[in-house]
N, C-alpha and C positions, 0 to 999 in steps of 0.2 A: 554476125547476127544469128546465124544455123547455131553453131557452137554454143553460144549464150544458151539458146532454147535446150538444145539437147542437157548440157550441166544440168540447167533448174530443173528440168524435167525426170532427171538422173536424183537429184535430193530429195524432190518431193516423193520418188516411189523410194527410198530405201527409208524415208520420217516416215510415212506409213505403213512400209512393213516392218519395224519395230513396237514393240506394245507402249503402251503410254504407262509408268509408273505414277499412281495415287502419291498424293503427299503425304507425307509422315506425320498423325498425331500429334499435339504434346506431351510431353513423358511427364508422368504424375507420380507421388511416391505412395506406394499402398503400404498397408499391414494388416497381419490375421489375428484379429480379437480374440483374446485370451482371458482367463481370469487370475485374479491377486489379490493382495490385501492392499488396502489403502486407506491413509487416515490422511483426515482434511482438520485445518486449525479455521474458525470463525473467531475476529474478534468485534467484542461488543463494548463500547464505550461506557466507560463506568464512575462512578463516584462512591468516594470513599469514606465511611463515615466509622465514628465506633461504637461500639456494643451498646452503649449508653452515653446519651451527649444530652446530661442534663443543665438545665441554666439556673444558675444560684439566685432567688429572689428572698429579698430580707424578708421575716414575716410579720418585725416591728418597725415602726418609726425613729430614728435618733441619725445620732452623728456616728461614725468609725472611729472608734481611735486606738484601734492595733490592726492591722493586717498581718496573718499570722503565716503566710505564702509568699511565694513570685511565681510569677509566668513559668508555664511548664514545670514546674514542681509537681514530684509522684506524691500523690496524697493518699490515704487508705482512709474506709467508711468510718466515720465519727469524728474526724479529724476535724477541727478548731481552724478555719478559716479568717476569717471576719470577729472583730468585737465590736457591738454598738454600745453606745454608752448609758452604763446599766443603773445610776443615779437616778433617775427618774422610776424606774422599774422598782429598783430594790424598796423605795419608796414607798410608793403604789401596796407592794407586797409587805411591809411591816403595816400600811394603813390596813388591809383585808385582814391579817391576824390579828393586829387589836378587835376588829368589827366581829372576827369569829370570838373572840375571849368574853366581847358584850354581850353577844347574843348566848354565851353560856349561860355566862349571868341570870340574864333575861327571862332565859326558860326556867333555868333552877328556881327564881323568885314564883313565876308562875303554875309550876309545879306544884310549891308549898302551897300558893296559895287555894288550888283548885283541890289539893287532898286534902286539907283542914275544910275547907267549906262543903266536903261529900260528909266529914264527920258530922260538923256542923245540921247539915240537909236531913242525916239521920237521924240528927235529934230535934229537931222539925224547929232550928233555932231560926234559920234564914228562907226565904224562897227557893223555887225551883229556878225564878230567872234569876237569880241571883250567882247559883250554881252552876247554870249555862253562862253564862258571858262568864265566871273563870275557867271555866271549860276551852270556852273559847279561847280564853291572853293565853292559856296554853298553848293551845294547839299553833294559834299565832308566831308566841315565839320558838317554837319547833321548826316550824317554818323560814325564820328570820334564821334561824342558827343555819340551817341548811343551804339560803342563800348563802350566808357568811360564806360559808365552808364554798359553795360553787366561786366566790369574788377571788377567794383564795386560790384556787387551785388555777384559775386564770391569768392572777397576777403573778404564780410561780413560772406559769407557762411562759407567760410573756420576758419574766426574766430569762427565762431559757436559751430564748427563741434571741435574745440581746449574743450571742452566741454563734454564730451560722456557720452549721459544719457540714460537710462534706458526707451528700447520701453515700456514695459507692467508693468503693478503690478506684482511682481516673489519674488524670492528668490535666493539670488546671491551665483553664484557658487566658484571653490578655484579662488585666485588673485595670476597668477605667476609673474606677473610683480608689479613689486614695485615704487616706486620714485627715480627719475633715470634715469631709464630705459629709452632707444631710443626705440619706436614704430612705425610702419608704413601701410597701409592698405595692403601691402603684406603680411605679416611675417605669418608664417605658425599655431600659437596659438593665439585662439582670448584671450583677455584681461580678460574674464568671462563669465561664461554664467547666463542668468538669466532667470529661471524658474518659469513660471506661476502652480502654484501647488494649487488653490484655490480647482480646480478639478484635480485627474489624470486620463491619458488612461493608460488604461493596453490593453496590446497585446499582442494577442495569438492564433494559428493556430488550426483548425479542418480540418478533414479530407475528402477528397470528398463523402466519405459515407457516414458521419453523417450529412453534410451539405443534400446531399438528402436526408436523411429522417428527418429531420428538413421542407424541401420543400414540399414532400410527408403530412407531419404532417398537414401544416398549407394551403397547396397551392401555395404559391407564395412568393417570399423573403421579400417585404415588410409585407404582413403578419406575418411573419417567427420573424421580427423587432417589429412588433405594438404585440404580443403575446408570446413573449419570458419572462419568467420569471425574476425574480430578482436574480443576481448570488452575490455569495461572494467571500472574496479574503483570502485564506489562506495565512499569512506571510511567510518569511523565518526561526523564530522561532515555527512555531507549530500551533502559535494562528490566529483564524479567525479575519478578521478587521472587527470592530461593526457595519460598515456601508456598507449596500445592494448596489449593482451595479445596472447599466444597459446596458445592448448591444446596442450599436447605429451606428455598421457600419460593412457589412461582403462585404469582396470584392469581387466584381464582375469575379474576374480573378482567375482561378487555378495556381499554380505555376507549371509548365511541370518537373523539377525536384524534386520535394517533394510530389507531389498529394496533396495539401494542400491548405485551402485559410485562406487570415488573417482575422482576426475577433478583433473589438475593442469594451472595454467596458468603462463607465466612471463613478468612486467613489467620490463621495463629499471626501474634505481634510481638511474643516475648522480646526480640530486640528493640522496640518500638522503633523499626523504621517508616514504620508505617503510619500516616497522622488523617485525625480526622480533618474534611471537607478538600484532603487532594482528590485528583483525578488520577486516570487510570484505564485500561482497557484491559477485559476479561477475553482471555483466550481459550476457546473453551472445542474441544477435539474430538471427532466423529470418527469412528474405528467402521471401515464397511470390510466385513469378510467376503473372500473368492466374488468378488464383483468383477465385472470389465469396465477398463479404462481406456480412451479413445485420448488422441490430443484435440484440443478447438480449436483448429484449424481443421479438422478431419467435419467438422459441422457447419449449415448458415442456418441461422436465427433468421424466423422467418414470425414477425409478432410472438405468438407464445409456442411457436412448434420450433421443435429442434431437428435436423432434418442433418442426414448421409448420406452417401453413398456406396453401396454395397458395389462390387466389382462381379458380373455375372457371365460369363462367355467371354470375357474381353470388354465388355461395355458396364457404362457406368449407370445402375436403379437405384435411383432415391428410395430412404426407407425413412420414413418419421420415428423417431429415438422418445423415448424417456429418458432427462437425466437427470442427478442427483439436485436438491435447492443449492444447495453449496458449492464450492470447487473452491480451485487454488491460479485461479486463473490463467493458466496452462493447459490444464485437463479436464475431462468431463468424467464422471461416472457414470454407466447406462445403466438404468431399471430397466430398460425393456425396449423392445423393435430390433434388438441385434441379437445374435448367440453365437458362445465360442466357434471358433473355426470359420467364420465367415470374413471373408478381405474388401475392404473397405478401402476408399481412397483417403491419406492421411494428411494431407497435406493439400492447399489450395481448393479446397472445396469449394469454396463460392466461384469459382470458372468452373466447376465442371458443369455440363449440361444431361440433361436428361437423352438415355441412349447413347453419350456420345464413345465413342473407340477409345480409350483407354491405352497406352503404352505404357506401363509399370516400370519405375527405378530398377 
């Protein structure tokens, strides 16, 4: 029993005269913020239209009976589309030249008759009213001759218009109407549409917030336009299309229901792979000179503050960050709260605590 006491008693003074070692920190990995170049890609969902997508509406009444197209056929401006059936027109137009050929007539008889009766008047054979009312069937059929000639020039039109050709250089859209078919400038489906696709716009909205700092960037929107970079257009398969864009019109109006403004860019099409009403997403790239870049994981999002930790004595001070709206969802860019040369924790930030000991990779 002595012996037992003496041991224990023998352990407990050599555990107390030993120092008690602290436990070891976790080991975090830091790094010392630096500056670089770095460009970030934002893409923005787009739709795809072309230069002009206009809809072909007949401007007379009849039946078709030549379709002088098919579907996707390159057409060039004046091109002969459609024939409506022009019998009834040509018609119409030899009835209005006869009406102008009478009304010549008409006026020539009235003519003689109102210059013989001024002679007549001189020689004080007839009235004065007698002289006015041929005055008058003159001036009347002057009149009638001038309608003539307006009926005329209407029924040529309308033969014309039997015709329906292609405003622009395009690419003609599906043909629901066939040879046959009754047509009229009412009917609710135009005849075609045909698309200028030499260029397309693509359309596609940004946000009020990226729009100012796009502002902020350059100063002023046409700046914002004359200093915009070259964007590309990722297809609907995957692949990016070979040929660079350019923005060439951001609207001046916010939309009150979406926070949004539209923004158009335009891709050369000479291959025409490109068609009107695909989709699409505009890739559009932010070049930031000698900026510094942190990883996000080196941050915690705390509501709208972006938040670090600087590494100072060995321990770890939160510093609220400015970072760029954009990223690549990997990295941050900082505007502001850090400067070169300061070491920051990079990794696992959301455990580190405020003041806590720090042991560095």
């Amino acid at each position: 029993m002595r012996l037992t006491g003496i041991l224990g008693l023998m352990v407990l003074t050599i555990s107390c005269g030993q120092p008690q070692q602290a436990p070891a920190g976790p080991d975090y990995a830091t790094m010392t913020v630096s500056t670089t170049d770095k460009e970030l890609s934002t893409p923005y969902s787009a739709t795809i239209r072309g230069r002009q997508d206009i809809d072909i509406y007949p401007q007379v009444s009849g039946t078709i009976v030549k379709l002088c197209v098919s579907e996707g056929e390159k057409v060039s401006k004046g091109q002969v589309l459609f024939v409506i059936d022009q019998v009834p027109y040509r018609a119409a137009l030899n009835t209005a030249l006869a009406n102008v050929e009478a009304a010549k007539a008409a006026l020539a008889t009235a003519e003689l008759s109102y210059e013989s009766n001024k002679e007549l008047y001189g020689q004080k054979v007839i009235s004065e009213f007698t002289l006015k009312t041929s005055q008058n069937s003159y001036l009347t059929a002057k009149s009638q001759l001038a309608q003539a000639k307006a009926q005329e020039t209407i029924a040529r039109n309308n033969l014309s218009y039997t015709e329906v050709k292609s405003p622009s250089d395009g690419v003609v859209g599906m043909l629901p109407y066939r040879v046959g078919a009754l047509v009229s400038p009412s009917m609710p489906q135009p005849l075609t549409t045909v698309s200028d696709n030499s260029d397309m716009y693509i359309y596609f909205s940004m946000t009020e917030n990226q729009l100012l700092t796009l502002t902020r960037q350059w100063g002023s929107m046409d700046e914002v336009l004359e200093n915009m970079p070259e964007v590309q257009l990722k297809l609907s398969d995957g692949s990016i299309y070979e040929h660079p864009g350019k923005i060439e019109s951001i609207s001046g109006v916010i939309d009150r229901q979406t926070g949004t403004v539209g923004v158009r860019a335009v891709f050369p099409n000479a291959g025409r792979v490109l068609h009107s009403g695909a989709s699409g997403s505009v890739i559009i790239p932010s070049v930031y000179k000698d900026c510094m870049v942190i990883p996000q994981g080196a941050t915690v999002r705390l509501q709208d503050k972006t938040i670090a930790y600087k590494v100072v004595d060995g321990k770890a001070v939160s510093t609220l960050i400015e970072v760029a709206d954009i990223d690549d969802g990997r990295e941050y860019i900082v505007l502001g709260g850090l400067e070169p040369g300061d070491t920051i924790v990079s990794a696992g930030a959301g455990l580190v605590r405020e003041g806590m000991q720090v042991v560095t990779k």
